[in-house]
C-alpha positions as CSV (number, residue, x, y, z in Angstrom):
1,X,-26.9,23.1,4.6
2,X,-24.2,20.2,3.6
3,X,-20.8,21.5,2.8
4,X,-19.6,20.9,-0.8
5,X,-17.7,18.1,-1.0
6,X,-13.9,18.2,-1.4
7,X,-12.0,16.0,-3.6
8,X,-9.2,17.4,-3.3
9,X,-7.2,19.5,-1.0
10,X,-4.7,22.1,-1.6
11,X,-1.5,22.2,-0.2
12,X,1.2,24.4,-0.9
13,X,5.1,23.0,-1.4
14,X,8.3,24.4,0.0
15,X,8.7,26.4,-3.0
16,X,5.2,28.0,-2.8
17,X,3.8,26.4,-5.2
18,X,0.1,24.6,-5.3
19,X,0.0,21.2,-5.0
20,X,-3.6,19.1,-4.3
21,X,-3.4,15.6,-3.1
22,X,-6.9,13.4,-3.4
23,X,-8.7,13.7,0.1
24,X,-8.5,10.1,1.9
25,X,-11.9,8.1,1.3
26,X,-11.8,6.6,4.6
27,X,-12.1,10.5,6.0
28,X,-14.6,11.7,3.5
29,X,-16.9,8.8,5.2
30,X,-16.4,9.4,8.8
31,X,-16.8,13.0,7.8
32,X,-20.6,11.8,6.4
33,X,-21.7,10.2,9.3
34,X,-20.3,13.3,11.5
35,X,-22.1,15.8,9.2
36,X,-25.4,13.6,9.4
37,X,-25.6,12.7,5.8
38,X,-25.5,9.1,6.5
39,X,-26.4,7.4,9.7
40,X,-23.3,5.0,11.1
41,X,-25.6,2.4,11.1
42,X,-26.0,2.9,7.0
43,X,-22.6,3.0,6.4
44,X,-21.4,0.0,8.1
45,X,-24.2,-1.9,6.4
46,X,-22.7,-0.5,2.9
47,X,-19.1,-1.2,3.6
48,X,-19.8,-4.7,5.1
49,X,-21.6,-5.6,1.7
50,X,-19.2,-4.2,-0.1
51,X,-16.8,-6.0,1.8
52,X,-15.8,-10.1,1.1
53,X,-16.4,-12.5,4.1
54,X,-12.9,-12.9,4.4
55,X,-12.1,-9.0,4.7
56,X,-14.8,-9.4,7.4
57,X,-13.4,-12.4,9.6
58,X,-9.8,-10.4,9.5
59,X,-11.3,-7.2,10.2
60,X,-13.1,-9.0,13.2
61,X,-9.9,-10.5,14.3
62,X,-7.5,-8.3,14.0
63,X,-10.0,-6.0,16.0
64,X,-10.0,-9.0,18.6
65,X,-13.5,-9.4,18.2
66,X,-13.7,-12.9,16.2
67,X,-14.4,-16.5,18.3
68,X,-10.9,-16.7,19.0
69,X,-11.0,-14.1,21.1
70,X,-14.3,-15.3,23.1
71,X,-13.6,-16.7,26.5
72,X,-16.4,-19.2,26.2
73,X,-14.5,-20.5,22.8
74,X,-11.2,-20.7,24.2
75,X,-12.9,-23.0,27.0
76,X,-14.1,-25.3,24.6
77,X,-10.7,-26.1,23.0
78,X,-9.0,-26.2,26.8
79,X,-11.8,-28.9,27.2
C-alpha cells in the first residue's frame, strides 16, 4: 500500500513551536520511482517533455555528456 503523500513537513523552531516548510519536488519524484509508483524510465520521459531543448542541451552539458564532451567530436575540430 502507497504511503500518503506529504506536502508538507513539520518542523519544530527553537522556541518549540511548529513550523511546516513545502516538501522539495525534486524529492517527492525520486521518492516515486523508489516507492514503484512510477518507473524511472516514465519520469525521465515526463520531465524531458516538460523540459525546453535548451534546458536539455545544458543539462547534458553541464552533466558532461553533450558532443563537446565526445572524444570522437573533439577529433574532428583538432582535424
Amino acid at each position: 500500500m502507497p504511503q500518503p503523500v506529504l506536502l508538507y513537513k513539520s518542523k519544530l523552531n527553537n522556541r518549540g513551536q511548529t513550523m511546516f516548510r513545502k516538501q522539495n519536488s525534486r524529492d517527492r519524484a525520486l521518492e516515486m520511482v523508489e516507492d514503484g509508483l512510477v518507473s524511472a524510465e516514465a519520469m525521465l520521459t515526463m520531465a524531458l517533455k516538460y523540459m525546453s531543448t535548451d534546458d536539455v542541451e545544458d543539462m547534458l552539458d553541464c552533466n558532461e555528456l553533450s558532443e563537446r564532451f565526445d572524444e570522437a567530436y573533439e577529433e574532428s575540430l583538432d582535424a
